[in-house]
Each structure stands twice: as C-alpha cells, then as structure tokens.
Kinemage of the C-alpha trace (Angstrom):
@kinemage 1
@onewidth
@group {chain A} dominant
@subgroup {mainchain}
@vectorlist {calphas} color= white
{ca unk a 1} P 28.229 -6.595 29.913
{ca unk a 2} L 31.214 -5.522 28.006
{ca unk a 3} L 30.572 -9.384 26.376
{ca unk a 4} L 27.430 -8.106 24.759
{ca unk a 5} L 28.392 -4.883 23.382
{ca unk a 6} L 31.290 -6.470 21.875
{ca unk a 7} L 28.623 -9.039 20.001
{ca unk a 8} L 26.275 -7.123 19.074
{ca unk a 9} L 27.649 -3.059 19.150
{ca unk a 10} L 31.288 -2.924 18.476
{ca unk a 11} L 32.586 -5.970 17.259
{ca unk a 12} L 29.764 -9.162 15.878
{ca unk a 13} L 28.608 -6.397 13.378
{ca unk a 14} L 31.728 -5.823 11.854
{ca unk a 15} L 32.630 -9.167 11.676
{ca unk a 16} L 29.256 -9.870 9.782
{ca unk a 17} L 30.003 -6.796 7.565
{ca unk a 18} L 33.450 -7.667 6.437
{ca unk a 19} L 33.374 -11.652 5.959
{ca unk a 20} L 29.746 -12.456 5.494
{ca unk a 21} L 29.744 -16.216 6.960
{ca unk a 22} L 27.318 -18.340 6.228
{ca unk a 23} L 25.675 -20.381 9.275
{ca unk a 24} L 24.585 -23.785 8.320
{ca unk a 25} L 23.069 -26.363 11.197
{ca unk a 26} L 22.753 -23.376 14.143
{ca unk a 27} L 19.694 -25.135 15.237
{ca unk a 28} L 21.883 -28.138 16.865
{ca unk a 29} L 23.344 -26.129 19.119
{ca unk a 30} L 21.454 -25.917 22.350
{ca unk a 31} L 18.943 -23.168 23.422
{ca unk a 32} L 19.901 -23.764 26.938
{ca unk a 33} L 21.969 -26.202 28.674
{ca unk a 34} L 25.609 -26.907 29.166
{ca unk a 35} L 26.923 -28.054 26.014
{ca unk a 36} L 30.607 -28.093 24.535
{ca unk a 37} L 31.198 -26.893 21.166
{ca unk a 38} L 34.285 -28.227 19.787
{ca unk a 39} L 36.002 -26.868 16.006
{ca unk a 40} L 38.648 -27.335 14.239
{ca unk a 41} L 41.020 -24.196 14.545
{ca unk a 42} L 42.412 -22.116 11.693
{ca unk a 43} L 42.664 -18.901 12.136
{ca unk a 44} L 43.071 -15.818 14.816
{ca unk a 45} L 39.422 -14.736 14.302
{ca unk a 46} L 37.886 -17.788 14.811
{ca unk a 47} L 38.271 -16.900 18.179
{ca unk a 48} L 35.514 -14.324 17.040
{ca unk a 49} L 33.436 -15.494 14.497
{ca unk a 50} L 32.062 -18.218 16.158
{ca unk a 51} L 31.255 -16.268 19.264
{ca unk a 52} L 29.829 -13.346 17.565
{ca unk a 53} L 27.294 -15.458 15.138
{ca unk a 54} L 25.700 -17.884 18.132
{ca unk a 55} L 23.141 -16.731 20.137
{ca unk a 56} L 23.727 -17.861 23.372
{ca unk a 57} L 27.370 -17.125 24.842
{ca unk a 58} L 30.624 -19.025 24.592
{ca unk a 59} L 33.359 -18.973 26.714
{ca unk a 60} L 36.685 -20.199 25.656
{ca unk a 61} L 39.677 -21.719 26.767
{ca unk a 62} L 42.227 -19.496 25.205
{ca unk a 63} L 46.087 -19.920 25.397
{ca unk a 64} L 47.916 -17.530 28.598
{ca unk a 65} L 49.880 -15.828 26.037
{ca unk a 66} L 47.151 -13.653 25.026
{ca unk a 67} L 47.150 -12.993 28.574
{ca unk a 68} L 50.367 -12.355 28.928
{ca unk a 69} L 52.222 -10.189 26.058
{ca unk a 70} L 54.499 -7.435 26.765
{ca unk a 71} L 54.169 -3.718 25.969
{ca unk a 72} L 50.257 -1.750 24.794
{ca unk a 73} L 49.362 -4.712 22.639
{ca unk a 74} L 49.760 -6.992 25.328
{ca unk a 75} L 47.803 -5.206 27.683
{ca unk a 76} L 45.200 -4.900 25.645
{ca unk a 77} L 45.163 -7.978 24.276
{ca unk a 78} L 45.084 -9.197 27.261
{ca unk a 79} L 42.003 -6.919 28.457
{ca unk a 80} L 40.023 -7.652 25.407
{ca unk a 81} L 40.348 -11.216 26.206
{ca unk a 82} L 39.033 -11.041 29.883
{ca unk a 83} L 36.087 -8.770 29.239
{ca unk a 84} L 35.096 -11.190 26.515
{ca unk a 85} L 34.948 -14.005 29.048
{ca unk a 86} L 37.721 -16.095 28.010
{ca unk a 87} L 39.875 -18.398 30.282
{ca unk a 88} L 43.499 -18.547 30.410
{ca unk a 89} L 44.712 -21.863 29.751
{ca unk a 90} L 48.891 -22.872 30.019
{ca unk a 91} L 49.392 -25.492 27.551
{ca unk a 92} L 52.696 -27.041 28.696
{ca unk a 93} L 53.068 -29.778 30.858
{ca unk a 94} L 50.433 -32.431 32.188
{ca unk a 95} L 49.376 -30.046 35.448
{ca unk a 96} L 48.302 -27.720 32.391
{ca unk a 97} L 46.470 -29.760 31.163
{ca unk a 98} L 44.338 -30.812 34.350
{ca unk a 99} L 43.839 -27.200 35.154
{ca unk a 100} L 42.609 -26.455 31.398
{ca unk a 101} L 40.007 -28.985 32.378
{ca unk a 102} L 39.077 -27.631 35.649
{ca unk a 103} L 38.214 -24.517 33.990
{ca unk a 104} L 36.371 -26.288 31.455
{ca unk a 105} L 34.308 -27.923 33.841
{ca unk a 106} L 33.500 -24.957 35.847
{ca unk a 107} L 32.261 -23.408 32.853
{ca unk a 108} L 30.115 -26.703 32.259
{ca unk a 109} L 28.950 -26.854 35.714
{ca unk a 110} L 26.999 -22.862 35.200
{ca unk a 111} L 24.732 -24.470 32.415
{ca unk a 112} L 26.836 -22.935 29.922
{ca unk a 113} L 28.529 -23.377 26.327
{ca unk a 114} L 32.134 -24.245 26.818
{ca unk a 115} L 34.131 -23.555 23.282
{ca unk a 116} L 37.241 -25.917 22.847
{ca unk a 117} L 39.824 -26.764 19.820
{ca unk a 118} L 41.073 -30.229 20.379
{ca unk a 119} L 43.880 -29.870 18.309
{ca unk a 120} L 45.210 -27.615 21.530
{ca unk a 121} L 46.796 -25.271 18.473
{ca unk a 122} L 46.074 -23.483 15.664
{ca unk a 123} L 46.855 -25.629 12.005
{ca unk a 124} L 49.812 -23.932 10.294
{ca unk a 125} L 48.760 -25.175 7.012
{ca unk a 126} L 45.242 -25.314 6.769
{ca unk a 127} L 45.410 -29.591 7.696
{ca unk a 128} L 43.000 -30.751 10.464
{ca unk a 129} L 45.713 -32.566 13.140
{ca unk a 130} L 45.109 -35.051 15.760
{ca unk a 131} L 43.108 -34.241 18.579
{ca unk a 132} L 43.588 -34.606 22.605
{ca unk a 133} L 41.473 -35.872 24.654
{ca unk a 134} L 40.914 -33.263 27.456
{ca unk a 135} L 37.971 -32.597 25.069
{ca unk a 136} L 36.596 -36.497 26.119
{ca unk a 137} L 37.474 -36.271 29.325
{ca unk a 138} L 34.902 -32.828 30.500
{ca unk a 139} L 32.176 -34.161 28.223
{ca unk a 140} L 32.174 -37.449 30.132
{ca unk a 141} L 32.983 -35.779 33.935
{ca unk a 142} L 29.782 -33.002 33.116
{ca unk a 143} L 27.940 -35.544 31.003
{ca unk a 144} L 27.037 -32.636 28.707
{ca unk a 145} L 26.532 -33.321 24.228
{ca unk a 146} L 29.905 -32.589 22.134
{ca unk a 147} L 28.782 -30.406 19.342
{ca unk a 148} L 31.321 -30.535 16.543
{ca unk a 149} L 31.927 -27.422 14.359
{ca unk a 150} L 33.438 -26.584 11.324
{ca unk a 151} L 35.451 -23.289 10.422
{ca unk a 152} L 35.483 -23.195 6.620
{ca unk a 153} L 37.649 -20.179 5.138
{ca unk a 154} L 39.150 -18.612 8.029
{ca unk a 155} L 42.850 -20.074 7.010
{ca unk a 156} L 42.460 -18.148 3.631
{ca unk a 157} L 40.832 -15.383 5.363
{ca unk a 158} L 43.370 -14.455 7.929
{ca unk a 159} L 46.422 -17.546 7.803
{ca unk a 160} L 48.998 -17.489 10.490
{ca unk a 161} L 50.947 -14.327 10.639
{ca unk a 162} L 48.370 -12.479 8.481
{ca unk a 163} L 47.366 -9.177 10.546
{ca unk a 164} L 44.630 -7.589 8.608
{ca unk a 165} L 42.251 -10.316 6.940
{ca unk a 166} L 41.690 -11.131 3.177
{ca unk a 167} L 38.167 -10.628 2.063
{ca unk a 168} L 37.260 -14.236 1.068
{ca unk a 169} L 33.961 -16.132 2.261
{ca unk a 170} L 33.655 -17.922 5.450
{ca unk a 171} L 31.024 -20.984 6.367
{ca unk a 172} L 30.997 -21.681 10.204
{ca unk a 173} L 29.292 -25.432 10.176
{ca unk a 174} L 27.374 -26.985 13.186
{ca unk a 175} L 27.229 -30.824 13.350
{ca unk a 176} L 24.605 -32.820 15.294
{ca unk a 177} L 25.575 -33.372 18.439
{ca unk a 178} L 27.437 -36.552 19.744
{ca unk a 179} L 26.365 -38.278 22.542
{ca unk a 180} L 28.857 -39.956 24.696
{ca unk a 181} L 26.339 -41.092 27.849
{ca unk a 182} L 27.209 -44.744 26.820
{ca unk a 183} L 30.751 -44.229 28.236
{ca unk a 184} L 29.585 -42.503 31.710
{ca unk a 185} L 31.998 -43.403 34.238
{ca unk a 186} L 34.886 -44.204 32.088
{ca unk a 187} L 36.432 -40.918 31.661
{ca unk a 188} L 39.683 -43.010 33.526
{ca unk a 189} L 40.109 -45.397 30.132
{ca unk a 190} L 42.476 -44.096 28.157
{ca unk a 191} L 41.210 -46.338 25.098
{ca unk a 192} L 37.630 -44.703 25.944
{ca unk a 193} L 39.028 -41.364 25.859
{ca unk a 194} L 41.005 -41.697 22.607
{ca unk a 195} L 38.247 -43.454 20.985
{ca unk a 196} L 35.829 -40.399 21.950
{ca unk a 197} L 37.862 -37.818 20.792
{ca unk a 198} L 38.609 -39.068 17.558
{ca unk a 199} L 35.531 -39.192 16.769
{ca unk a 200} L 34.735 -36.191 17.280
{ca unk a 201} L 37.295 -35.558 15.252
{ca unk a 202} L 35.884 -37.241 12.682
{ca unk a 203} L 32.642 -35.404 13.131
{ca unk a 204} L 34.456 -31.827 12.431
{ca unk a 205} L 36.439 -33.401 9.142
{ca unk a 206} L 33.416 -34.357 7.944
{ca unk a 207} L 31.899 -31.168 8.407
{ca unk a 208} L 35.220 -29.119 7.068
{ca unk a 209} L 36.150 -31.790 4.430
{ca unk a 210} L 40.044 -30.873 5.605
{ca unk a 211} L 43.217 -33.111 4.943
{ca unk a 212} L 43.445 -35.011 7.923
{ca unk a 213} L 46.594 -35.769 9.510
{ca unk a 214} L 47.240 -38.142 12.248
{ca unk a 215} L 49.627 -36.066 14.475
{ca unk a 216} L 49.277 -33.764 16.710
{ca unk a 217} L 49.503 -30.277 15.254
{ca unk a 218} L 52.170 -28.984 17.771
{ca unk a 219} L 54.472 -31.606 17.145
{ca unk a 220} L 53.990 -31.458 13.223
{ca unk a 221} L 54.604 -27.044 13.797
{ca unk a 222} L 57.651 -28.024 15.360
{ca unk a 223} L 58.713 -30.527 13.156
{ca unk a 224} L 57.908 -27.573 9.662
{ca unk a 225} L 59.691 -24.934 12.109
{ca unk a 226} L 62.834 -27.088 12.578
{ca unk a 227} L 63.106 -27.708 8.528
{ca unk a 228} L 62.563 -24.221 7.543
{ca unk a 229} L 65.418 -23.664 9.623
{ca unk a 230} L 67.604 -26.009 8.108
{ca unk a 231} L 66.586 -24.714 4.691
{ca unk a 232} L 67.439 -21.572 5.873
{ca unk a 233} L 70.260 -22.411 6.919
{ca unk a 234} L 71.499 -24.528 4.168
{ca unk a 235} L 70.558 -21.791 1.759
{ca unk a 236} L 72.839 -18.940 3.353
{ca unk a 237} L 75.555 -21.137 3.883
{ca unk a 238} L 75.389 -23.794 0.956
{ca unk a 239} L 77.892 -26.594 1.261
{ca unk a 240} L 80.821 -26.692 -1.119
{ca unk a 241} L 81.256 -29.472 -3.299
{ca unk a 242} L 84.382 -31.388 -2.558
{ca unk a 243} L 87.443 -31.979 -4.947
C-alpha cells in the first residue's frame, strides 16, 4: 500500500513536478508478465524515477547499506526502502552474489518486474562500466525478456555526493526487449553468460549514447579513489627537490 501512495500521492508527483522526464519506448515494457528491466545507473534518484513513471511496479535489488545506516537517517532510510518494496542485496563476496540472485528470482517467479543495474554500482563519472552477469544468469533460470533502459540526465541532475538535485532535464529510455530463449539451459556457460550480458549492455549504450568503458565500475571507483588520494597526498606534502 504504502508502495502506491508513494507513486502516485507523496512522492511520483513530485518527481514529475521537479525534473519533468521524458518517457520514450514505455510501450516495450510488459503489461503483465515477469520481465527484468535492466539500466544503466547514474544517480541516487534513479532509484525513483524509474519506479515512479512505469505503470506496473518494480521491485529492486538495492545495496544493504541503505538498509543498514546508523543514526535517524539510517532508520529511515532504511524504512523508506522496505515500504517501497526493495530487496536488500550484500554486494561482497561470491555467496552475495548467489543470494542477490535468489531474490531476483523470487521476484521473477510472482509474475513481476524485477529492476537491476548490471554495473552492480553507481558510475562515478557519468561512463557506462562493464556489466556482471548475475543479470544473464535470472533471465535465463526464469526465462523471462531483458528490457534494457536508459537513464539520460540523472548524473547532471543529482551526481554522486550531490544532496538536493539540479534542475536539468531527464529522458528515461526503454529499449525493445532482448530475447535470450536461444540460450535456455545454459545459464552454467560462463562464455554464454558474458556474451548475454554484454549485450545487453550494448542495448542500454545504445539507448544512453554513454562513454563506454570496459571495466567494471567498482574496480575503476577504486582505482579514481586510490589516485585522488595520492594527489592529495602529494599536494600537502610535496616532495623537495634534491641538491
């Protein structure tokens, strides 16, 4: 209950008020039917956008730490989280990643839209990055379409670390969906699975005409993190030139 009121009372109004996306290709998402709908992932509120402007309900895998934060905002991050349907998912380790995909596939198995980012992060600079393939794996175990979707303007809208978003337009972009019934039983092939995902990944560049970058986007945060350190570093406590 607290789902819809959110959508269509409290929050999906708002949302519509204040960035005015633009829908383009709605109509290939499902009316019924388990389906998954996979996007590239930019921004904090595309956790929102997306939900709030289809008609049929989404649920989420979304990372445990926005079950999990200390203090008020924690808690009610948390709560906000739960009534809106969304799944706690840890994303360390390959048990993880098994459970992420149990979820998944409960989700799947109710006849329902199961929202995923394959990039398993958010992109810290706007770059779509490599994608994994628990994505590959529950589309061929629930034999259900891959929908790819494109968030366009969310990263300018709100970037990482921004709390209250810019006003700048937003275009949430629907692909046809991909049909993977040709690989049914081979969700065990690792070449199978990397060859599905990416191209669903290529489905969702096309549709967000991104920079593509053949990493994964965790590794490539970590890598920026540890060189702003340095920098950091070197800049505080700049070397002395010798003799």
């Amino acid at each position: 209950m607290f789902y819809y009121v959110l959508k269509y009372v409290l929050l999906g109004p708002l949302l519509r008020l204040f960035f005015r996306p633009r829908i383009e290709g709605l109509d290939n998402v499902p009316a019924e039917g388990p389906a998954i709908v996979a996007g590239n992932h930019l921004s904090f509120s595309d956790h929102f956008l997306m939900p709030a402007m289809l008609k049929r309900r989404i649920t989420f895998l979304a990372k445990k730490e926005y079950f999990t934060g200390p203090g008020v905002k924690g808690r009610l991050t948390a709560a906000f989280f739960r009534s809106a349907g969304q799944i706690p998912v840890d994303r360390t380790g390959k048990e993880a990643g098994q459970a992420a995909i149990r979820e998944g596939l409960g989700v799947l198995s109710k006849g329902e839209l199961l929202g995923i980012y394959p990039e398993g992060t958010r992109s810290h600079d706007g770059r779509l990055y490599k994608g994994k393939v628990g994505v590959a794996v529950m589309a061929l175990k629930a034999q259900v379409p891959v929908i790819p979707c494109a968030m366009i303007g969310t990263f300018e809208a709100q970037p990482p670390g921004k709390v209250i978003p810019n006003l700048h337009p937003v275009v949430i972009r629907f692909g046809k969906p991909l049909d993977f019934s040709r690989y049914a039983g081979m969700e065990n092939e690792k070449a199978v699975l990397r060859a599905i995902t990416d191209e669903i990944m290529y489905a969702i560049l096309t549709l967000s005409e991104q920079e593509y970058v053949d990493q994964y986007a965790a590794v490539a945060k970590a890598e920026q993190s540890a060189a702003d350190k340095t920098a950091e570093k070197e800049r505080r406590f700049p070397r002395m030139p010798l003799g």
